[in-house]
C-alpha positions in Angstrom: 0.0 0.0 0.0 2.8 2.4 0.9 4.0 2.2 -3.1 0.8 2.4 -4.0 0.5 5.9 -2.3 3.6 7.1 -3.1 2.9 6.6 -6.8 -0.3 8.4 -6.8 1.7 11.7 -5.1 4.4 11.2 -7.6 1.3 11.3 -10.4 -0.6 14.3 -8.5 3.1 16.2 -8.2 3.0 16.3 -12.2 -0.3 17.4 -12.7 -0.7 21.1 -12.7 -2.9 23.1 -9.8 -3.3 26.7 -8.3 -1.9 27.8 -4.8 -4.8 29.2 -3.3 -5.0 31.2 0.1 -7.4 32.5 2.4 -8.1 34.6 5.4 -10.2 32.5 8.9 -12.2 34.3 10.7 -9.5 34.8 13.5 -7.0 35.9 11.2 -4.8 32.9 9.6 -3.5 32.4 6.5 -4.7 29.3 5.2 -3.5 27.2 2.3 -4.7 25.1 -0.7 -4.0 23.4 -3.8 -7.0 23.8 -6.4 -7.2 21.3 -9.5 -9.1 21.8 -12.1 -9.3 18.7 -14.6 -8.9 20.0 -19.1 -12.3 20.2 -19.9 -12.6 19.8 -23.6 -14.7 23.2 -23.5 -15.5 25.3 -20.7 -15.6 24.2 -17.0 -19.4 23.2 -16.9 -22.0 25.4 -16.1 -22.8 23.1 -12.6 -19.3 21.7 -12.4 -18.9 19.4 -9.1 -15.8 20.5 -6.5 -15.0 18.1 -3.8 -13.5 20.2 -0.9 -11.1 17.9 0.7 -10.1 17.8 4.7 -7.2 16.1 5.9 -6.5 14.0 9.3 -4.6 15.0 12.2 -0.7 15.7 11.6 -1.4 14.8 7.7 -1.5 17.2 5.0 -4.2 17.7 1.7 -1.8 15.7 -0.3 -1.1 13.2 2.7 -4.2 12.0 2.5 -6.1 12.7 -0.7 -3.2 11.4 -3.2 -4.6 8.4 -3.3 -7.9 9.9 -4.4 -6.8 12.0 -7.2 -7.0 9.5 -10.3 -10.2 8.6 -9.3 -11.3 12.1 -8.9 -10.0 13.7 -12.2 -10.9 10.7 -13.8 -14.5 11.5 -13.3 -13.8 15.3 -14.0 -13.9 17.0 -10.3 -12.5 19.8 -9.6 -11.1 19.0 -6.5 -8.9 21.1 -3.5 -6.9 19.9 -1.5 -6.3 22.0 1.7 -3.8 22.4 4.6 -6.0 22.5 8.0 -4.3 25.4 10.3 -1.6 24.3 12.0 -0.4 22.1 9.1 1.4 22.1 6.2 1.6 25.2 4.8 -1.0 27.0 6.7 -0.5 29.3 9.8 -1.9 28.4 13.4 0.3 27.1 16.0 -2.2 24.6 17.9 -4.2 21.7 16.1 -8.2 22.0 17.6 -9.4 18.7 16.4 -11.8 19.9 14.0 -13.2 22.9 16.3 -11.9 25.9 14.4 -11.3 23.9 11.6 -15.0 23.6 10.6 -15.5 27.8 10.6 -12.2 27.5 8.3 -13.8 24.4 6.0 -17.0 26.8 5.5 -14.3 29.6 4.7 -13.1 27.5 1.9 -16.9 26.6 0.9 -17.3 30.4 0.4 -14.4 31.1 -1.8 -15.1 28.4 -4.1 -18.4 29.6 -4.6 -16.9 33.1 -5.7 -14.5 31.7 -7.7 -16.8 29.0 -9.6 -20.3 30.8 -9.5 -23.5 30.2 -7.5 -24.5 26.7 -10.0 -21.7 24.8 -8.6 -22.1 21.9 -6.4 -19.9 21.5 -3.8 -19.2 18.0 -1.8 -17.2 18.3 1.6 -14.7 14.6 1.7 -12.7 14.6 4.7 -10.8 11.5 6.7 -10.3 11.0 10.3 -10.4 14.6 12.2 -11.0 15.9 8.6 -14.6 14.3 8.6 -15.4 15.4 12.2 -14.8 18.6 10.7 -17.0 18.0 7.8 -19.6 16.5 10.1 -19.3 19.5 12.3 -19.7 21.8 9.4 -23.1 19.7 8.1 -26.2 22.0 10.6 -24.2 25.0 10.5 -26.4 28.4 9.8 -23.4 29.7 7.3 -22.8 26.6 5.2 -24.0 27.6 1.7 -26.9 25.8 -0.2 -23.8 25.3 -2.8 -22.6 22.5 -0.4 -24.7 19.2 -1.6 -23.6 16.6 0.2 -20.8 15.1 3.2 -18.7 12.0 2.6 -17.1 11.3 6.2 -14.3 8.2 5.7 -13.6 7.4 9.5 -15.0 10.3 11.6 -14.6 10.0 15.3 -17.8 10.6 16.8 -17.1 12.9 19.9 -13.7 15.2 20.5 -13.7 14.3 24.3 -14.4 10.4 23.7 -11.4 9.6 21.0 -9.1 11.0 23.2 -10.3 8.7 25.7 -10.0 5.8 23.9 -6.4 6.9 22.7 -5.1 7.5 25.9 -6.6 3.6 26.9 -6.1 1.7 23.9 -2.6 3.2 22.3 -0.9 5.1 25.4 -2.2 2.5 28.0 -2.7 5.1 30.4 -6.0 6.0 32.3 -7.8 8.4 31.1 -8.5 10.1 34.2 -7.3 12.2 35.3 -5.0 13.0 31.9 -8.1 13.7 29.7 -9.2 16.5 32.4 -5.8 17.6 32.4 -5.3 17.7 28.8 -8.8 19.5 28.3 -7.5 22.0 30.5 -4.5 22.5 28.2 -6.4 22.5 25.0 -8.9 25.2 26.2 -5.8 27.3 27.2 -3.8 27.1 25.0 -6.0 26.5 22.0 -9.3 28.1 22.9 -11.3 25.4 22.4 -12.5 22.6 25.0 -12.6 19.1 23.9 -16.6 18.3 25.3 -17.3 20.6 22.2 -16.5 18.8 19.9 -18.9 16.7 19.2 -20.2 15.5 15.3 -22.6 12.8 16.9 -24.6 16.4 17.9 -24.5 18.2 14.4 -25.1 15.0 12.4 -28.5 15.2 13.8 -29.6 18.0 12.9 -27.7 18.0 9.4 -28.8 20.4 6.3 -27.1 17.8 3.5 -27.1 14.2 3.3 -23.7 12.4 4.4 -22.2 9.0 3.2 -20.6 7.5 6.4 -17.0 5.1 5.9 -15.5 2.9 8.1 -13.7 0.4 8.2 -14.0 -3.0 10.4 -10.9 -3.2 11.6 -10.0 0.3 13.1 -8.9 0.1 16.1 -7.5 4.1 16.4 -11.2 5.4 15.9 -13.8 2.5 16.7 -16.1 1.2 14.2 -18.4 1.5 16.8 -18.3 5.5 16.6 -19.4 5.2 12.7 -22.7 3.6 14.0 -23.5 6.0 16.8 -23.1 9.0 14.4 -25.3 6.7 11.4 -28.2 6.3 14.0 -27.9 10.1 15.3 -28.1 11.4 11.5 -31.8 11.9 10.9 -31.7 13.1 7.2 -30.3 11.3 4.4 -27.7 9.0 4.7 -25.5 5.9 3.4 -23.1 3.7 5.3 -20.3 1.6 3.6 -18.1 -0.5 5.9 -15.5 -1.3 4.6 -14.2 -5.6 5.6 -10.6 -5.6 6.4 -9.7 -1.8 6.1 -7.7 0.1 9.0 -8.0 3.7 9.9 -7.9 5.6 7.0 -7.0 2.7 4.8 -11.1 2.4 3.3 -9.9 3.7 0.0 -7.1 1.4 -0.7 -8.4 -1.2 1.3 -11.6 -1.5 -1.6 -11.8 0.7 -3.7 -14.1 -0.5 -6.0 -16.6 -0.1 -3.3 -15.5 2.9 -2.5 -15.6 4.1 -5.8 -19.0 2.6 -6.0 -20.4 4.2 -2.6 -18.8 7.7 -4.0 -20.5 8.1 -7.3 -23.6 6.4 -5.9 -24.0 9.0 -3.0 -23.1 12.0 -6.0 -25.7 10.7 -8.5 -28.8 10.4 -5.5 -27.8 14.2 -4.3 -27.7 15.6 -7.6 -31.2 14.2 -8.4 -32.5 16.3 -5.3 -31.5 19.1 -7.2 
């Protein structure tokens, strides 16, 4: 798998893109890398964007290599962003998706200025990137451009996956560290972990959401994917995905991911 991924960033390295940058609303300069596949004519009138959120200490191309082939091949624009406090965007402290979402809407915003009001935008993020996307889905500001959420192994609540981590990876208890560490995260950056919390916004989400998992990930619990499938009262798909490790969905099957994908596109564009 690890050639696998290095090939497809040694592919997506020769294919040409746009630096892009934005302001959040605190401040930062954040950072993207926007590519647009050749389009015999024109970029369509409605052309399809998928917004792409990394995981935690990754980067846009970390993560979403793997995933460009598939998306050009089925002519997405597609952009591939640094989360603050990554790569080559500005913030000093990683907030688990908390200010993160206000900066994924940001980049919702901008693509919608820069491709017109008939685009139709899909949020794809992995690990902390899809509790971000989750976290974005019931927000008041999210524009009616955004169709649709595809969340590959979202943890279902800030405060709980830190738990677990601190159990099941550090073998430590988790209290009192996770109080301690809460304490820490709210002072230093501004943000407090019981508030994170995607199982809470899935509920009330404005756009349907395909939820990914895979059985055997044992960083964030398959067991998270179903809480957050039962909480989401709107439209919604579930692939799990047999064999697949955190973050490993894509490579593990991707024909079914493929599948899933383009399924979930087709069945939101028809509400439209």
């Amino acid at each position: 798998m690890a050639d696998s991924i290095e090939a497809r960033k040694r592919w997506l390295k020769k294919r040409p893109f746009e630096e892009v940058r934005i302001r959040s609303y605190d401040g930062l300069k954040l950072y993207g890398r926007l590519y647009i596949p050749s389009f015999k004519d024109n970029i369509p009138e409605k052309p399809v964007i998928i917004l792409c959120i990394h995981g935690y200490h990754s980067d846009g191309i970390g993560d979403f290599a793997p995933f460009a082939p598939f998306y050009a091949k089925n002519n997405f624009i597609f952009c591939l962003v640094d989360d603050r406090a990554h790569g080559q965007s500005e913030g000093k402290y990683i907030g688990f998706g908390y200010h993160d979402r206000y900066d994924c809407i940001s980049w919702t915003e901008y693509l919608v200025k820069r491709f017109g009001s008939s685009c139709c935008i899909y949020l794809h993020g992995i690990s902390m990137g899809a509790a971000t996307v989750l976290s974005c889905c019931s927000a008041k500001q999210l524009p009616p451009q955004v169709r649709g959420v595809i969340s590959d192994c979202a943890f279902s609540s800030g405060w709980d996956q830190v738990a677990h981590v601190l159990r099941t990876h550090m073998h430590l208890p988790a209290f009192p560290l996770l109080s301690v560490y809460n304490k820490i995260c709210q002072a230093m950056g501004g943000y407090n972990l019981k508030h994170i919390n995607p199982v809470n916004c899935v509920k009330s989400s404005k756009v349907p959401i395909l939820f990914i998992h895979g059985d055997e990930d044992h960083f964030v619990p398959t067991s998270m994917v179903y809480r957050l499938y039962h909480a989401c009262k709107g439209h919604k798909q579930l692939l799990i995905v047999r064999g697949a490790a955190h973050a490993m969905a894509y490579l593990t099957d991707p024909r079914a991911y493929q599948k899933a994908f383009l399924d979930f596109i087709k069945r939101c564009e028809k509400k439209h």
